[in-house]
N, C-alpha and C positions, 0 to 999 in steps of 0.2 A: 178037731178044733181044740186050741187051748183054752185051760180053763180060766185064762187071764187076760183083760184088755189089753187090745194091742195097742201100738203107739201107730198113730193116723197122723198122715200127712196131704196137705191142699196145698194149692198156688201157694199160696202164702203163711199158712200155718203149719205148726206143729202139736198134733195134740198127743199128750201123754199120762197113764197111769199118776192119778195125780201121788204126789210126796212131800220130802220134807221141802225142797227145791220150791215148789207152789205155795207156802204155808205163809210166808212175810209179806207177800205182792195179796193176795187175799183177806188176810188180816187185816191191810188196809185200808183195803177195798170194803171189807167190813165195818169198818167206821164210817166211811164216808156214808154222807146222808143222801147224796145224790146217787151214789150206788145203788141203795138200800132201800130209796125211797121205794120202792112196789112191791117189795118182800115182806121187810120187816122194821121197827126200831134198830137202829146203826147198834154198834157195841160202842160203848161210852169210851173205852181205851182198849191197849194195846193185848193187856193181858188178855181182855174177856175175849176181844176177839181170835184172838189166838188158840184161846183153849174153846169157841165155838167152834172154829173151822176146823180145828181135829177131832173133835165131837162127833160132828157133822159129817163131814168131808173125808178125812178118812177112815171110809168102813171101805171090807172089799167085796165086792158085790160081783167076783168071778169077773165074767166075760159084759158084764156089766158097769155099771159105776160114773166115778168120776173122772174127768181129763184136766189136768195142767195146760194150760193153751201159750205158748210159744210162738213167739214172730220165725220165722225161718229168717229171714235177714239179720239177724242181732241178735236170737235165741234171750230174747228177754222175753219174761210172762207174763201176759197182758189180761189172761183171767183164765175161766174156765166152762166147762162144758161138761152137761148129765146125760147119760143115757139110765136111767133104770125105775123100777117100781115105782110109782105114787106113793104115799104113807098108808093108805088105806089097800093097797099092793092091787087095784082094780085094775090099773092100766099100766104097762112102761110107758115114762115119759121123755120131751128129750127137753134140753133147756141151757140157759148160756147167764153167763155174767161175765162183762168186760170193766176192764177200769176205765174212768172218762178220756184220758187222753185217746181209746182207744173205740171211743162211741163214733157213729154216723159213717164208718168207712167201708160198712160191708160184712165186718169180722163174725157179728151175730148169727149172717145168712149164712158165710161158711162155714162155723161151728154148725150149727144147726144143720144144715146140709149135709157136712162128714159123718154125722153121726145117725141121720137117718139115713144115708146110703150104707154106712158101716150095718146100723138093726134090721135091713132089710137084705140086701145082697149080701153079708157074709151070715146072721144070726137067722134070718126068716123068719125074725117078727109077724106074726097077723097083724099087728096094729101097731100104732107109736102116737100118742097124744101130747098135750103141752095145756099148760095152763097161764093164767096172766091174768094180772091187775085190768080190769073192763075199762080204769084211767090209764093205762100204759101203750097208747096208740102204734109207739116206736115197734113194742115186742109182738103187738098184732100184724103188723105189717110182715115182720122179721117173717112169723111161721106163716102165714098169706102167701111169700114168696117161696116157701119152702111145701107148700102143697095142702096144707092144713085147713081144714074146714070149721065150721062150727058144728058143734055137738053138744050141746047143751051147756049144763053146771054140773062142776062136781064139788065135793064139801070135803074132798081129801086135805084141804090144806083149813077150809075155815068152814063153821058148820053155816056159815052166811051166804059160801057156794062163793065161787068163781066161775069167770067163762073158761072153758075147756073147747078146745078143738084136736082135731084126729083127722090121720091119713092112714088106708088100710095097705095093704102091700100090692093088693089087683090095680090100685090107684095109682100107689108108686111104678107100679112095673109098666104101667100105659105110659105115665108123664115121661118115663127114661127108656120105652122101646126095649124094656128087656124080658124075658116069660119067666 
């Protein structure tokens, strides 16, 4: 196995090793209030957000990390997608942000989906959990459909605790009929 995320491909995605190419569609994304609204306060302009997302965003976390998300039809970047550690590094987690023109179409489940087929069938993850705003019904649904249960709170991101849910790999391998 390399020690480098691969570039994954769906029906209609393309995810990749995030870079310089993801940094300006993100950045924007990072101001918007409607993006932002279940994360965090937007970045007030162009700069901060720009030096948060390479902050942030690009660390290399190996066979881990972050992905650049790409239409396959028009290879334009419509957001991105986590596979890796919590902050508190308790759990991998997996997680998505799209820009709005790109909400309500599906794109969330198939990031989400590639990237938990990707931490279980090629890395054999034991587990893969996800976190969310308990107001964020959109993103509970997203992991719901991706096989994610509830498991409590975790305080990886606030010490106020969030909902967390989890899928183990015995779970995934029954939903996809694979051993």
């Amino acid at each position: 196995m390399s020690d480098h995320q691969p570039r994954l491909i769906t029906d209609r995605l393309i995810l990749e090793p995030f870079g310089e190419d993801h940094v300006p569609t993100l950045a924007h994304a990072d101001m918007d209030e409607r993006v932002m609204r279940y994360i965090r306060a937007p970045s007030p302009d162009y700069a901060s957000a720009e030096a948060r997302i390479r902050q942030i965003l690009m660390q290399d976390d190996g066979v881990l990390g972050i992905w650049g998300v790409r239409l396959r039809e028009n290879n334009d970047v419509i957001g991105l997608g986590i596979l890796r550690p919590l902050p508190d590094k308790s759990d991998i987690e997996v997680g998505y942000r799209l820009t709005v023109p790109h909400w309500g179409k599906g794109f969330a489940t198939e990031i989400a989906r590639c990237l938990i087929n990707y931490g279980f069938g090629t890395l054999k993850l034991p587990t893969i959990t996800a976190t969310f705003d308990a107001e964020n019904g959109a993103s509970r649904r997203v992991l719901a459909k991706c096989g994610l249960r509830d498991d409590g709170i975790t305080t990886a991101y606030s010490p106020d605790g969030t909902p967390l849910v989890r899928i183990n790999l015995a779970d995934w391998q029954a939903k996809n009929g694979k051993e």
